[in-house]
N, C-alpha and C positions, 0 to 999 in steps of 0.2 A: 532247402532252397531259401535265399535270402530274396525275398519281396520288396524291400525297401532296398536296395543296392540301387546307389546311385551311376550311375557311369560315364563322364564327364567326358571320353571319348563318342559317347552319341552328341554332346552337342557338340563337339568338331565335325561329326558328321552330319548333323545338321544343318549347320553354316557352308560346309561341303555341296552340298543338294541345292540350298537358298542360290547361291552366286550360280555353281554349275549351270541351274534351270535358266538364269537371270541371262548371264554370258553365252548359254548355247543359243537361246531364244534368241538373244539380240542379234548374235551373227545371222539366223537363220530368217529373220522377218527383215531388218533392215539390211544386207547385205545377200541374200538368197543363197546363204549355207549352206545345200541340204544332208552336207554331212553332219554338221553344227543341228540342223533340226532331228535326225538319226540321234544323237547323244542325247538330246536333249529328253527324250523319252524314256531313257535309261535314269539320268536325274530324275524324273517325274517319280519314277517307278521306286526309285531309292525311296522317298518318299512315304509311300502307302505300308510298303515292310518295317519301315520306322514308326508311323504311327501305332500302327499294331504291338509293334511291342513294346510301344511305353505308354501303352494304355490300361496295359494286363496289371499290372497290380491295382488302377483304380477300380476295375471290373473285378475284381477280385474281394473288392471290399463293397461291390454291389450284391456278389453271391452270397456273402456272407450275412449280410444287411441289407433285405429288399428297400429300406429306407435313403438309401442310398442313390436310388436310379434317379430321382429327381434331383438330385441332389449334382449327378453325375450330367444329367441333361444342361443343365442351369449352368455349370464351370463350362462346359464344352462349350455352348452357344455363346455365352459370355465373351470367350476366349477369340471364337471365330468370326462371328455374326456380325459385330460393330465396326470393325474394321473394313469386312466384306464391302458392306453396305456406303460407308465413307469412300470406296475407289469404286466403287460398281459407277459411284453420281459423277464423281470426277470423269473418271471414262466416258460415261455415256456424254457427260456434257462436252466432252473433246470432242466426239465423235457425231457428234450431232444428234443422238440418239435418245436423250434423256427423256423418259417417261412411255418411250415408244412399244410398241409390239415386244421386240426382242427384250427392252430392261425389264418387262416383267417376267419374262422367262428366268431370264436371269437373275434378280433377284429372290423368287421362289426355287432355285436353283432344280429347273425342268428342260435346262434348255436341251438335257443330252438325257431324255426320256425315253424318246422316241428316233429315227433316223431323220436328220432334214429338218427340226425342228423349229429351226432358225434361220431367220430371212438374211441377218446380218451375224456375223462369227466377230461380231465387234473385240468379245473380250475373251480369247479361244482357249484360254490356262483357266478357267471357273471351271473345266468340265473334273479337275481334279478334286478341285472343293466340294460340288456335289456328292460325287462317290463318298466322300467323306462323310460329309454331314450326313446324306443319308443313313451311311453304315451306322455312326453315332445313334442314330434314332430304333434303328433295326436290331442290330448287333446286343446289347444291355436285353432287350427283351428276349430274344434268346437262350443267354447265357442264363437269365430267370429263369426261364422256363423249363431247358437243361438240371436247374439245379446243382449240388455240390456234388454229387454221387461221379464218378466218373464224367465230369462233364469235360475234360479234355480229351478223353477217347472219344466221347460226341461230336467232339467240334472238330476233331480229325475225319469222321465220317460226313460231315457237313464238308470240310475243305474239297474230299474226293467226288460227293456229289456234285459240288458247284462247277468242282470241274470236268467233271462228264459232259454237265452242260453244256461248257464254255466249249466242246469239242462240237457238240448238236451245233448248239449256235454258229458255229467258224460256215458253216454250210449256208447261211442265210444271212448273217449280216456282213457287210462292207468293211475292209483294216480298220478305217477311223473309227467306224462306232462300235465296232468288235472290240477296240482296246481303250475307247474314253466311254462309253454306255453306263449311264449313272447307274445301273442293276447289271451287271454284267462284271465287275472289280470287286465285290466283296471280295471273294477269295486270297485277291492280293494285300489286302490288311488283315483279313485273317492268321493267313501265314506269317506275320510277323507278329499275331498272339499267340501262335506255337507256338513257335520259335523263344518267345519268352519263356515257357513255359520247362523249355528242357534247356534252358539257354547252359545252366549249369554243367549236363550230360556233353553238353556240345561244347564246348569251350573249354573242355577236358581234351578234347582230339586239334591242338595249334596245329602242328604240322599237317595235318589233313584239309584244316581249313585254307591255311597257307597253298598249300597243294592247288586247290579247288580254286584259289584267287588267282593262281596264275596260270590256270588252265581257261577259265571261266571269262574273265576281260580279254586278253588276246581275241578269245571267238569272235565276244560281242565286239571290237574294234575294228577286226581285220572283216565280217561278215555283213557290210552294208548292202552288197548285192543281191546277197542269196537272202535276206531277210525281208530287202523292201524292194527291189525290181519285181519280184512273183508275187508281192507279198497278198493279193486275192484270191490265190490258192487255199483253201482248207484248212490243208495240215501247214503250211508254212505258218499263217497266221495262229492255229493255236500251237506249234511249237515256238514260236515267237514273245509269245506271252510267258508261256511255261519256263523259257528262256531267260527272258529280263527276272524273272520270277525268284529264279536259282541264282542268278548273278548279284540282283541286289539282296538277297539273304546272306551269298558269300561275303560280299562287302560290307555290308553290316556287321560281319559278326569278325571281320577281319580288322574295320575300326576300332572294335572292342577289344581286341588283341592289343591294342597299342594302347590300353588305359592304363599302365604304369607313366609312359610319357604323358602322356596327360593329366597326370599330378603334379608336374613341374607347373610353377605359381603361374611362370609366365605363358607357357601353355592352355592352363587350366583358366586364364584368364582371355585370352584372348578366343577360345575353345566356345564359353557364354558369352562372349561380344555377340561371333557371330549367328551363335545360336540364338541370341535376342534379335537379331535381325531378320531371321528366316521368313518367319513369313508376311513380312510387310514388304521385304524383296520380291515375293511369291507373287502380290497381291502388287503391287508397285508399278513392277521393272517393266510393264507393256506400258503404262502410260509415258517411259519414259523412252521404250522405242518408238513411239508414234512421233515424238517430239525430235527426237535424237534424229534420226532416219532422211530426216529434212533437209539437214544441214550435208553438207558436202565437202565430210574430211575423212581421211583415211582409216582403215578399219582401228589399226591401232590408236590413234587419235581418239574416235570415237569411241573405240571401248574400254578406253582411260576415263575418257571423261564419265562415261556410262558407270562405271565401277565405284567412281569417288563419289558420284551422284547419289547413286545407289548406299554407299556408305553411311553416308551423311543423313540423310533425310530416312533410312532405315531408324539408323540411332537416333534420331529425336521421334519419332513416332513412337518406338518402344518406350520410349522413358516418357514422354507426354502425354501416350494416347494407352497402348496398349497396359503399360504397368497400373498405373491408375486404377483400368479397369480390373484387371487382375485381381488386385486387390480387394476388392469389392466381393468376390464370388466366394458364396458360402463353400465350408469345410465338409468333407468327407467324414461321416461320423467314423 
């Protein structure tokens, strides 16, 4: 297995997730989408399967080198943290909110700890960041603790418990917090450090994948009813999860099917544009529905504008703010 393979079809699909999340959101808050909100959860969820799997080779060199986890902590937070914290103030200050009850929730990022957490849902796209950062913190200790002995038949046995769980749970908590609950999503970045793991065995079966892509989107497209009219039903709710679950594994790994095109320069170039923008679009794009939303022009108008906005001010954050930092964050021994 090659550990170092780069694959420059994730960040087109990266950039893919960024705008998707960005563009569904915006129909669905400033325009009341709720189809647009429906997809929009599917981007999120792209998301968490991606993280996962291009984390696994840095975990990889945690197992090997317990020297490593700090090391692994430090790039992560680095990466995520100062940026966070530059739109969490922006926001709140739009929002009237700055300093208040809910910004500290938010900036300890607890606000989706518990159910109802929160007085104000000011800034409702952090509940992804949490999961995250959490996992980051949880997840490395773990994979220590597992050790190198068969530790991915462990963490295979860890993904089917978490999801027993998530089936206990479907019986007690509510859709929302059943599919944004900071301790409730491991499992879904897990799955995408499987998924790393055999990515080679898998990517040997195209046609099957292919198969599975066009079996797997039609459901979730044509399925808005049967997923989110009952969706405080039980089993709807955790086949719903398990669902998004399989879709964005298939689409992920159906992205990566298309990495011979993605060596084309100008591909391969515009592939890290948007994947340098991802997540300052992530962290962005609500400040600039609240703004956008105001004005009174047509959808497409506004989500021209919304797109070019997004563009622009994406790429100067990366190259001003985020690379900078980047730069700075010690090496992976």
């Amino acid at each position: 297995m090659n550990e170092t393979k780069y694959f420059h079809s994730l960040d087109l699909f990266r950039g893919f997730c960024g705008y998707g999340v960005a563009i569904t959101h915006f129909n669905a808050f400033a325009f009341k989408n709720v189809y647009m909100e429906y997809m929009s959860l599917l981007f999120a969820e792209f998301f968490f399967v991606l993280s996962g799997f291009v984390l696994y080779p840095q975990l990889l060199k945690v197992i090997n080198n317990n020297k490593n986890l700090i090391i692994f902590y430090k790039r992560r937070w680095m990466r995520t943290l100062p940026l966070f914290i530059v739109c969490l103030i922006l926001i709140s200050a739009l929002t009237s909110q700055l300093l208040s009850g809910d910004f500290f929730k938010y900036f300890f990022l607890i606000q989706k700890i518990v159910p109802d957490f929160l007085n104000s849902d000011y800034f409702p796209v952090i509940w992804h960041l949490s999961i995250e950062e959490f996992f980051y913190l949880v997840f490395p200790l773990i994979v220590v603790f597992f050790g190198k002995e068969n530790f991915i038949i462990k963490l295979v046995y860890l993904f089917i418990f978490l999801t027993l769980i998530k089936f206990a749970v479907s019986y007690i908590a509510d859709a929302n917090f059943y599919r944004t609950g900071t301790l409730l999503r491991f499992d879904a970045i897990l799955l995408g450090f499987i998924i790393a793991h055999f990515k080679d065995i898998l990517l040997k079966n195209k046609n099957f994948i292919i198969l599975l892509f066009l079996i797997v989107t039609p459901i979730y497209l044509l399925n808005y009813d049967f997923f989110i009219l009952d969706r405080e039903l039980p089993y709807i709710k955790f086949l719903f999860i398990l669902f998004m679950q399989l879709t964005s594994a298939v689409v992920m790994l159906t992205f990566i099917l298309m990495e011979p095109l993605c060596l084309n320069k100008n591909v391969k170039s515009f592939s890290l544009l948007i994947s340098q923008q991802a997540y300052s679009i992530y962290l962005f794009h609500m400040i600039f529905i609240y703004l956008l939303k105001k004005l009174d022009y047509s959808i497409l108008t506004s989500t021209s504008i919304y797109i070019i906005i997004l563009f622009f001010v994406s790429t100067l954050v990366y190259k001003f703010f985020e690379e900078p930092i980047m730069k700075l964050r010690p090496k992976i021994i």
